[in-house]
ROSE-4610 file (N, C-alpha, C; in Angstrom, 1 decimal, always signed):
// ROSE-4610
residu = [X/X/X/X/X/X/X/X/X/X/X/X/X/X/X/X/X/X/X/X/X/X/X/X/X/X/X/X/X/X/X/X/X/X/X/X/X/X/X/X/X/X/X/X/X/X/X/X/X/X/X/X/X/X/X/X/X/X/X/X/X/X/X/X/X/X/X/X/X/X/X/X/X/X/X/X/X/X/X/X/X/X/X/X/X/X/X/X/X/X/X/X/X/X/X/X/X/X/X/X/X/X/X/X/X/X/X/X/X/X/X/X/X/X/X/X/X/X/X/X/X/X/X/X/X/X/X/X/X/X/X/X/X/X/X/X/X/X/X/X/X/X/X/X/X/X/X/X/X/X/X/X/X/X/X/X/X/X/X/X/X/X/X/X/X/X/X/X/X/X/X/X/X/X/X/X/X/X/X/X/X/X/X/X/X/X/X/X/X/X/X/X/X/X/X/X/X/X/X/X/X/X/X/X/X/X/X/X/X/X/X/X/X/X/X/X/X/X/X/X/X/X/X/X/X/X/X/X/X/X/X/X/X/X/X/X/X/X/X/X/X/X/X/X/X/X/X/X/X/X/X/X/X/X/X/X/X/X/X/X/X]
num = [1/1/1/2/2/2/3/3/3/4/4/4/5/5/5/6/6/6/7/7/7/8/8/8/9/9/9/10/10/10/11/11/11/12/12/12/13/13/13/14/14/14/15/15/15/16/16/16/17/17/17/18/18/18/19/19/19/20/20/20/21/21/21/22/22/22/23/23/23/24/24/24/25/25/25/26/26/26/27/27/27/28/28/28/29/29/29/30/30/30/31/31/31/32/32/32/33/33/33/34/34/34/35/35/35/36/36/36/37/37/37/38/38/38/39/39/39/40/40/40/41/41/41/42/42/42/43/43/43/44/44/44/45/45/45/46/46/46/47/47/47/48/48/48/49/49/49/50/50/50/51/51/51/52/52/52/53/53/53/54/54/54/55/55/55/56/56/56/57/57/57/58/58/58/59/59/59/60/60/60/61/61/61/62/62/62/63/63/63/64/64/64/65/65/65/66/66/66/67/67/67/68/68/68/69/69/69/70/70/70/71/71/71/72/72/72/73/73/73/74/74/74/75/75/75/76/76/76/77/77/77/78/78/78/79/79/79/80/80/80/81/81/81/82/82/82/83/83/83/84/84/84/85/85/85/86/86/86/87/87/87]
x = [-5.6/-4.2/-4.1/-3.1/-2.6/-1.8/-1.4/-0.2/+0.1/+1.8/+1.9/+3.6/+3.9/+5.4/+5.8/+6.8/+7.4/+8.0/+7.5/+7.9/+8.1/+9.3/+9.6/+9.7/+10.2/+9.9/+8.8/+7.4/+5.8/+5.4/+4.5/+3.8/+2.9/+3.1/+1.8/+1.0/-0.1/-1.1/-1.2/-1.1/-1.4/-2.8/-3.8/-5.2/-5.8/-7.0/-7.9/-7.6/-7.6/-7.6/-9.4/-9.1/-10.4/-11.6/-12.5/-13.5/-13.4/-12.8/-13.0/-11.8/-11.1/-10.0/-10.1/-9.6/-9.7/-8.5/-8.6/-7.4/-6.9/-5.7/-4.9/-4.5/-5.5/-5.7/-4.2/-4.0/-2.6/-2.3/-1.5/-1.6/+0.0/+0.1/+1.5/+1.6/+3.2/+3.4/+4.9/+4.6/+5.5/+6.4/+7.6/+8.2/+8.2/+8.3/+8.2/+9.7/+9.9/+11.4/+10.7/+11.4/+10.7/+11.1/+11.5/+11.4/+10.5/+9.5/+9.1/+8.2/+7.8/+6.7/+5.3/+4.5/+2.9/+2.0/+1.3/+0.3/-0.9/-1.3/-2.8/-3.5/-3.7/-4.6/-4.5/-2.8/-1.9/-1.9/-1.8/-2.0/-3.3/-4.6/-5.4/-6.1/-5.6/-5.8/-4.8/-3.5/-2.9/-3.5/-3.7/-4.4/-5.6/-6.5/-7.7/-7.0/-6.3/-6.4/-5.1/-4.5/-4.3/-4.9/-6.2/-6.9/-7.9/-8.1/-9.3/-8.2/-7.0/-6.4/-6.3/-5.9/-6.2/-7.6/-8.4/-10.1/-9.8/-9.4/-9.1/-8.7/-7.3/-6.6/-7.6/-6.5/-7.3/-6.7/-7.9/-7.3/-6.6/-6.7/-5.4/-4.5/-4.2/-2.9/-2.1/-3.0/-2.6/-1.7/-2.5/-2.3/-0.9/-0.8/-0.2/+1.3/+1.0/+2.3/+2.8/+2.1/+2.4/+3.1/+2.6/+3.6/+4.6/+5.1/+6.0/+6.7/+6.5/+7.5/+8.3/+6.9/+6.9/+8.4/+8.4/+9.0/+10.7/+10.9/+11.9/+12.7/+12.1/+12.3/+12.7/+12.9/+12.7/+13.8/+13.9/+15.5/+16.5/+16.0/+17.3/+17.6/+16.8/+17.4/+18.1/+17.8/+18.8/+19.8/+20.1/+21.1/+22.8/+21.9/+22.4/+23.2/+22.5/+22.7/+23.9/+23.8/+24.7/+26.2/+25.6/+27.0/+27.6/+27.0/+27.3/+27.9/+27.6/+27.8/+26.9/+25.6/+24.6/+24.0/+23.4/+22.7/+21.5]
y = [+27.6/+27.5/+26.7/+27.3/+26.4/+25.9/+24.5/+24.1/+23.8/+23.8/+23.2/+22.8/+22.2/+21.8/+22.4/+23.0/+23.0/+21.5/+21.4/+20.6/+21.0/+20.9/+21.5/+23.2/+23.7/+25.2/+25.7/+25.0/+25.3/+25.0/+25.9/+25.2/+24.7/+23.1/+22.3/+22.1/+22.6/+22.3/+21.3/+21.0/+19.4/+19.1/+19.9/+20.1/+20.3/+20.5/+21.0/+22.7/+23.5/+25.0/+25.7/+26.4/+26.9/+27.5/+27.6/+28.0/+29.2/+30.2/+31.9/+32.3/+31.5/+32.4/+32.3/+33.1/+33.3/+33.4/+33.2/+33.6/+34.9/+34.7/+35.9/+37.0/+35.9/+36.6/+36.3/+37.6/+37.0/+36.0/+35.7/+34.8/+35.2/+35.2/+34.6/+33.7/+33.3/+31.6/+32.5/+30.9/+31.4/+29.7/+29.9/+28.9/+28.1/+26.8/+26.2/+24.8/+24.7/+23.6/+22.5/+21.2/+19.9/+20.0/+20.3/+20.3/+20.8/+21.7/+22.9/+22.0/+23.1/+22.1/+23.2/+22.2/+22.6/+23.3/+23.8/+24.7/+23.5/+23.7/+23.1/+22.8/+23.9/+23.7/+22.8/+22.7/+22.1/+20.6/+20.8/+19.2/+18.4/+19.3/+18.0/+18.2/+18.6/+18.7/+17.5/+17.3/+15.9/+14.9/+14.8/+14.1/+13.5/+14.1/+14.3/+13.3/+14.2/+13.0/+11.7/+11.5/+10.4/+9.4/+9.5/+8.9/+8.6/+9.5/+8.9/+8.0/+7.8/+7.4/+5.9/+6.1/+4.5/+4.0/+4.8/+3.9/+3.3/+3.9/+3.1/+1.9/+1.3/+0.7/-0.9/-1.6/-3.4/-4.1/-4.1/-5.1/-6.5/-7.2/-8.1/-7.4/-6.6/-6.1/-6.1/-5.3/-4.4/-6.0/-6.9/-8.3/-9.1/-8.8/-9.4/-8.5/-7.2/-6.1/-6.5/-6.8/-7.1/-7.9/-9.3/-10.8/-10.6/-10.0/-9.7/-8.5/-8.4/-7.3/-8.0/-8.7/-9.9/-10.8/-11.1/-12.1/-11.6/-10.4/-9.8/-9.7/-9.1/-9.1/-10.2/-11.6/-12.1/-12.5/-12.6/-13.0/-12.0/-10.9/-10.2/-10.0/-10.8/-11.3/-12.1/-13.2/-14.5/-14.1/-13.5/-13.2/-12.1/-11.6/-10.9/-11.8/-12.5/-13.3/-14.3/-15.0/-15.6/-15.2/-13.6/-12.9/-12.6/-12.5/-12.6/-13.6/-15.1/-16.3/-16.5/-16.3/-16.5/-17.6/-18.3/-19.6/-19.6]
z = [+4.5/+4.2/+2.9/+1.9/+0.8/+0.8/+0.5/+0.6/-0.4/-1.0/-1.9/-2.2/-3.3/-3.4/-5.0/-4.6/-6.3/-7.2/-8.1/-9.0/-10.1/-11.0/-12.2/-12.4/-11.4/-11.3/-10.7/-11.1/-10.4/-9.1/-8.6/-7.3/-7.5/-6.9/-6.9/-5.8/-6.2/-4.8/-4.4/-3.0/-2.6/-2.1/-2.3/-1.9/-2.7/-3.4/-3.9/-3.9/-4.6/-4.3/-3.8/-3.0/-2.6/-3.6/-3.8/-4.7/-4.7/-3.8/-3.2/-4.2/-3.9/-5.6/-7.1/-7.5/-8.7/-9.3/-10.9/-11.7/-11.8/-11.4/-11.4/-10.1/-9.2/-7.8/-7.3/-6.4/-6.0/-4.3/-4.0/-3.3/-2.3/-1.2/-0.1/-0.1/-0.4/-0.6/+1.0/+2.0/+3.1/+2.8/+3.0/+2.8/+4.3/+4.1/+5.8/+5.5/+6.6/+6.9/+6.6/+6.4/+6.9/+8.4/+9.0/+10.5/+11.4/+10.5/+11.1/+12.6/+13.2/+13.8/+13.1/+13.5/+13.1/+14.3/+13.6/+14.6/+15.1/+15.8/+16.7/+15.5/+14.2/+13.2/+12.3/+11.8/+11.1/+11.4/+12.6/+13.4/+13.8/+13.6/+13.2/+12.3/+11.5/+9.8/+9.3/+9.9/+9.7/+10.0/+11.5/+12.2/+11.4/+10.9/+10.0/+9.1/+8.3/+6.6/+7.2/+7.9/+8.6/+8.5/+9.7/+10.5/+8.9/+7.8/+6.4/+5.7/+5.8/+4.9/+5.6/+7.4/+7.8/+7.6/+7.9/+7.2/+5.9/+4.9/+3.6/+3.7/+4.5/+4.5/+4.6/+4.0/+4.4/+5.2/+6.1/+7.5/+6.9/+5.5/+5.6/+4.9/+4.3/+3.9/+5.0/+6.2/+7.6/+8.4/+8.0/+8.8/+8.4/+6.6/+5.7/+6.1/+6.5/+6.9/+8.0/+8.9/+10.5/+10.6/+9.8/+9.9/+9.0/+8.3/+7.8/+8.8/+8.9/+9.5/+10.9/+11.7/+12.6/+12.2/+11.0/+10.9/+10.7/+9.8/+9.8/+10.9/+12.1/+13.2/+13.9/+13.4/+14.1/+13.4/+12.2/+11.5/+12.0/+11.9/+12.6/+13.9/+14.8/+15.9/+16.2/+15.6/+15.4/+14.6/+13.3/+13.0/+14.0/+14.8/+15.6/+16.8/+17.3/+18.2/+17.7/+16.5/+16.0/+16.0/+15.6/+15.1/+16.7/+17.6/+19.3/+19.7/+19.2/+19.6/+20.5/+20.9/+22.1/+21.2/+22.3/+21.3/+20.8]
């Protein structure tokens, strides 16, 4: 399967194109929703570049994200409560 997005008029591939085509070769382009749902195939082909993309990640970014987000949470609790009058 190819996937791709139009940008500026063109479709851009979001993959690498397969080695088996060639120029000029013609191609089915099937339009899909962002709603759509995905096939079994579609979904651990996500799953797949997911799960490579969290390997990349840095566990203190991941750490640095967490307490931050921790802490937000935790302002807008209190802010909420205030706005309640709870103590």
């Amino acid at each position: 399967m190819i996937r791709a997005i139009i940008e500026k008029g063109w479709l851009k591939p979001l993959d690498p194109l397969p080695a088996s085509l060639h120029e000029g070769q013609e191609i089915v382009v099937n339009i899909v929703d962002d709603d759509r749902n995905l096939t079994p195939v579609e979904m651990d082909e996500w799953l797949k570049r997911g799960n490579e993309l969290a390997a990349q990640s840095d566990p203190a970014e991941d750490a640095a994200l967490m307490a931050e987000l921790d802490r937000l949470r935790a302002e807008q609790k209190d802010l909420m409560r205030r706005r309640m009058g709870l103590p």
